[in-house]
C-alpha positions in Angstrom: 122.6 36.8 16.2 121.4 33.9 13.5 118.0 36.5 13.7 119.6 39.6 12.6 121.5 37.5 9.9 118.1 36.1 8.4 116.8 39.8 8.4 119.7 40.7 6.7 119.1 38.3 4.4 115.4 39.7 3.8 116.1 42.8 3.4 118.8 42.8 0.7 116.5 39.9 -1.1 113.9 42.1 -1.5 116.4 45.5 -2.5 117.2 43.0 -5.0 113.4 42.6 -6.1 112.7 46.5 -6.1 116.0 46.8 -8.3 114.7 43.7 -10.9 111.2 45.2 -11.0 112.8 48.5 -11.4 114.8 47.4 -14.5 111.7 45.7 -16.0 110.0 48.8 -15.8 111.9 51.0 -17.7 112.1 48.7 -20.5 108.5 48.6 -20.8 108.2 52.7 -21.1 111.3 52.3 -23.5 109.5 49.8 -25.7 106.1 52.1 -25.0 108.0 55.2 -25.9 109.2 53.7 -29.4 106.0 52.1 -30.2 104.7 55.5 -30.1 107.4 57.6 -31.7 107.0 54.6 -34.7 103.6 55.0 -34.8 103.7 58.9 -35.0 106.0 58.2 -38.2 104.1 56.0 -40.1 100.9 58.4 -39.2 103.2 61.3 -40.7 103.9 59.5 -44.2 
């Protein structure tokens, strides 16, 4: 029984990991995305 509780445990620390590196990923493309869209503006000036 203690088993299946460490599992547990396991497995929703590491749902929690996918969900943080998830979260960190889309930041980076948003901070990507404006660098672009910032750099296509000053290229358009």
């Amino acid at each position: 029984m203690d088993n299946i509780m460490k599992q547990r445990l396991k497995l929703e620390q590491k749902k929690a990991k996918i969900v943080i590196e998830e979260a960190k990923r889309k930041i980076r493309e948003r901070k990507a995305r404006t660098r672009y869209l910032i750099a296509l503006q000053g290229l358009s000036c």
